[in-house]
N, C-alpha and C positions, 0 to 999 in steps of 0.2 A: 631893752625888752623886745623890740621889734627883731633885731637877728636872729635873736635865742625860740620867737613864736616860728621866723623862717625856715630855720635850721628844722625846728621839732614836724614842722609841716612838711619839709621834704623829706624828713625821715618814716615820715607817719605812713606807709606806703609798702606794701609786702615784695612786689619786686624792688625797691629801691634798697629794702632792710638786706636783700640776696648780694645786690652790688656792693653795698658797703662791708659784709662780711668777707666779701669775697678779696676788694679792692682793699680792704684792709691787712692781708697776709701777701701780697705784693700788688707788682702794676701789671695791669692789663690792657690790652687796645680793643675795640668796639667788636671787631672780627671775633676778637678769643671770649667777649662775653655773649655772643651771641654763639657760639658752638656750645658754653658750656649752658646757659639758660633755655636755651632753645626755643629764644623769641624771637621778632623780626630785628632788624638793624634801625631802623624810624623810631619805633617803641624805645628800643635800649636809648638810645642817642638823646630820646626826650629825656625820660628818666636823670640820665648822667647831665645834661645840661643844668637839668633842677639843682641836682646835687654839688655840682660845681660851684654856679651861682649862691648858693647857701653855704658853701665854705666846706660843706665836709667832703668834697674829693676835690683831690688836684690835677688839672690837666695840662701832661706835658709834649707840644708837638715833637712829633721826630719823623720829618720825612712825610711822607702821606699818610702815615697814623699820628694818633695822638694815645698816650698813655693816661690812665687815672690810678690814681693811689692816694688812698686815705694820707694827709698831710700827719706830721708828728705833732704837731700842735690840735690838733679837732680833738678837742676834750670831748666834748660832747658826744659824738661818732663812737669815742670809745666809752664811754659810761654806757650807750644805747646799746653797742654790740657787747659790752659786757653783761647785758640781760638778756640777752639770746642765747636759748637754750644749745646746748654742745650737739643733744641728740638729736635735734630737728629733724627729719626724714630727707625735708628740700635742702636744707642747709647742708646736712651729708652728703648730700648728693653732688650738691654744688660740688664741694670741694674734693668728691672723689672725680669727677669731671674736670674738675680745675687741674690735678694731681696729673692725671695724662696727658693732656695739653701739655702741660710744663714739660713732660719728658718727651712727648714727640719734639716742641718746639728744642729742646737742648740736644737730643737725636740729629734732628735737621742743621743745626747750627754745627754740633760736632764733622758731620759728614762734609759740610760744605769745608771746615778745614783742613779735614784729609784730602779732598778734590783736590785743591790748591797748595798742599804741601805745606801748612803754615801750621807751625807750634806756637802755638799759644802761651804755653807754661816758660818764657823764658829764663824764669831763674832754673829751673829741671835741666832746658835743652843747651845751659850754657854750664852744666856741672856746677853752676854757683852755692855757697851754703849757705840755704834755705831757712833753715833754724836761725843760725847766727845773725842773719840777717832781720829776720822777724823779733829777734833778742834783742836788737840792736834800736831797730825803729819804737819798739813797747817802752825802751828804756830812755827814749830822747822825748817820745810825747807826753804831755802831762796825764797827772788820774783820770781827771776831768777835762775832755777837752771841748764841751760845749758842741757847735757844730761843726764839722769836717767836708772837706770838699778831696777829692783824690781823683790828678789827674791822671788819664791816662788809665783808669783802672780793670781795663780787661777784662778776664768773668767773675770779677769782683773777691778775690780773696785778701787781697789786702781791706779790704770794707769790714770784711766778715773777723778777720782780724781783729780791727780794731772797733770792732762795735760794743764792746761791754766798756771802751771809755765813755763814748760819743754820745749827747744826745741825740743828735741828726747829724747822716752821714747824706753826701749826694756822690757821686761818680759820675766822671763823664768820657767818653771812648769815642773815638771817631768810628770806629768798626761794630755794624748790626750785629753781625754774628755774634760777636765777643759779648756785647749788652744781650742777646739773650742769654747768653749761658749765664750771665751775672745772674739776671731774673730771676731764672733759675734755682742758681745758687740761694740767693736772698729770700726767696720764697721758703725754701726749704727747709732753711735754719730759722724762719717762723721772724724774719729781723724786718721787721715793717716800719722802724724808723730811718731805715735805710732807702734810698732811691738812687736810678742809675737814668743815664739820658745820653743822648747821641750831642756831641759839641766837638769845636773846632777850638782846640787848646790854645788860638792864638785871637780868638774871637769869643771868651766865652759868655754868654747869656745868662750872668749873673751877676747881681749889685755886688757896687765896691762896700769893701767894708763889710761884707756879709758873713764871711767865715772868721773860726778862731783857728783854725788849722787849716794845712795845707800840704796834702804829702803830691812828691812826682817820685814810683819809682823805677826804674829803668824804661824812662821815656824819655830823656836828655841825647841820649843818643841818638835814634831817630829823628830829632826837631830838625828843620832845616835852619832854624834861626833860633836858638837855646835863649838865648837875652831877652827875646820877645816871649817865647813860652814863660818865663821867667817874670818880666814886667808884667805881664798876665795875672799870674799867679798872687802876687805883690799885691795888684789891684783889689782885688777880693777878701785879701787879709785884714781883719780889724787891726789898730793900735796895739802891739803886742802880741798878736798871732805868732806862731807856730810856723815857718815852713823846711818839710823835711825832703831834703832828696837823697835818692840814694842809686847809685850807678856808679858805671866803673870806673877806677883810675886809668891815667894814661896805659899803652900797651901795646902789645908789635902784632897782634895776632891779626894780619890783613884779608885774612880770609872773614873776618867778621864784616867787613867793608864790604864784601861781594855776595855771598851767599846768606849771610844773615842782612842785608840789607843795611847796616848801619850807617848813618851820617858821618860819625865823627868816632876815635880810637881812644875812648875814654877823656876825661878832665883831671884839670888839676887845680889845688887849691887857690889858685890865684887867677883862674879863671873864673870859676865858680862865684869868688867873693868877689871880684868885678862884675859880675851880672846879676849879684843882689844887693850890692851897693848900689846900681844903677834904678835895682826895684823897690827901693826905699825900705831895703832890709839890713840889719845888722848887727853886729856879735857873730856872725859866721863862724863857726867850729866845728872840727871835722876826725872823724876817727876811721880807722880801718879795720874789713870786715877781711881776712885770709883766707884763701880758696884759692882755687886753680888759675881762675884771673883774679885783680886785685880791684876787690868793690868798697867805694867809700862812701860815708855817711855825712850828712852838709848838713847841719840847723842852723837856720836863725830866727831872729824876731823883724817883726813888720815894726818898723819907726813910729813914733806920735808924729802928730802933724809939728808939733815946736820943733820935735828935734830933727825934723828933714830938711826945716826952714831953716835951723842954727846950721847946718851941715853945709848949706850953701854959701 
């Protein structure tokens, strides 16, 4: 009873009701809730601390901001914002406020990757098929697949993809840029069980055992150490988990090594299933996606603890 009087008490609050409808259609940082409310920074900050501490927003550091976003579990948050009115005058407001912030900031993020010359869309700038490949990963993951974690996920369309399985999806990208245009993206399609955050795919900041899936795709290539991205990835997997990679086969194209930056000229099946042998995964199977280069698809499952110890 005490959480639930908490909770109702930091809700019971006319700006904290604007940050939870607001924090609840995606994530925000203190700066962009203070452009869109047009209160001070002290004020908001109290507020959100209330609302942290009582469970209904989550706060995630990245860098010298920190993000909040209604968690996919706060029932309550959503029963409370499901009695708020749609038409509200302030609540419009909010979010016609919210609305250009989100395109300035994917405006800014777009431009800083034309400065730098960096395509984003790698499956587009490497002529890969995009469908087939999207066909391919719908068809390896379950209906249902619980919670998802995607590394490597860029401005989050694979997320968005696969959000009508997922209960909760997370993403994680070393690149700001990329994470806002994700934001972006996730705000827009209204997918608020979805969240993106800035992590180091070889250090991630996330309990073992936490996910039922685990997609990487076209980020094996770039790893400087695939095995470790990989043992990573393993870590996080429940018993039975789910993880899907998908990148390319072996291949002679050396101009990918130089101008597209890549580490390594593709894998091969024997590669692959020695670095998820190694991450306590197994049944490894693998199909091929046809296109101009040759991309393949890896599933396996994350081992029970019996059968990693019988494996030894």
């Amino acid at each position: 009873m005490d959480e639930l009087l908490t909770q109702l008490r930091a809700a019971a609050e006319p700006t904290r009701l604007r940050l939870l409808a607001l924090c609840a259609r995606g994530a925000w940082c203190v700066s962009d809730l203070v452009a869109i409310l047009g209160q001070s920074q002290p004020r908001l900050s109290r507020h959100l601390k209330l609302l942290v501490e009582a469970g209904l927003l989550q706060r995630t550091p990245e860098g010298a901001n920190a993000w909040f976003q209604v968690p996919a579990d706060a029932e309550l948050a959503r029963v409370v914002l499901a009695r708020l009115p749609e038409e509200d005058p302030l609540l419009a407001a909010d979010r016609r406020a919210a609305a250009r912030l989100a395109a300035e900031r994917a405006r800014a993020a777009s431009e800083s990757f034309r400065r730098h010359g960096a395509d984003w869309d790698e499956v587009r700038a490497l002529g890969l098929p995009g469908a087939e490949i999207e066909a391919a990963l719908l068809g390896a993951l379950p209906a249902r697949a619980g919670r998802l974690l995607d590394i490597g996920c860029g401005t989050g369309g694979l997320l968005e993809l696969l959000a009508p399985r997922i209960a909760q999806g997370v993403g994680v990208d070393a690149s700001r840029d990329m994470l806002a245009l994700a934001r972006t993206r996730l705000a827009e399609r209204g997918l608020s069980h979805i969240a993106v955050r800035q992590a180091d795919m070889y250090r991630l900041p996330l309990a073992d055992a936490s996910f039922d899936a685990v997609t990487l795709q076209m980020v094996l290539h770039y790893a400087e150490d695939p095995a470790a991205a990989l043992a990573e990835a393993g870590r996080v997997l429940t018993p039975g988990g789910v993880l899907l990679i998908v990148d390319l086969a072996p291949h002679q194209r050396a101009d990918l090594l130089g101008a597209h930056a890549h580490r390594w000229p593709g894998f091969d099946d024997a590669e692959i299933a020695g670095w998820l042998g190694a991450a306590g995964c197994a049944g490894a199977r693998s199909e091929t996606i046809p296109g101009a280069l040759p991309v393949r698809l890896w599933v396996a499952e994350r081992m029970t603890r019996h059968a990693t110890v019988l494996s030894h």
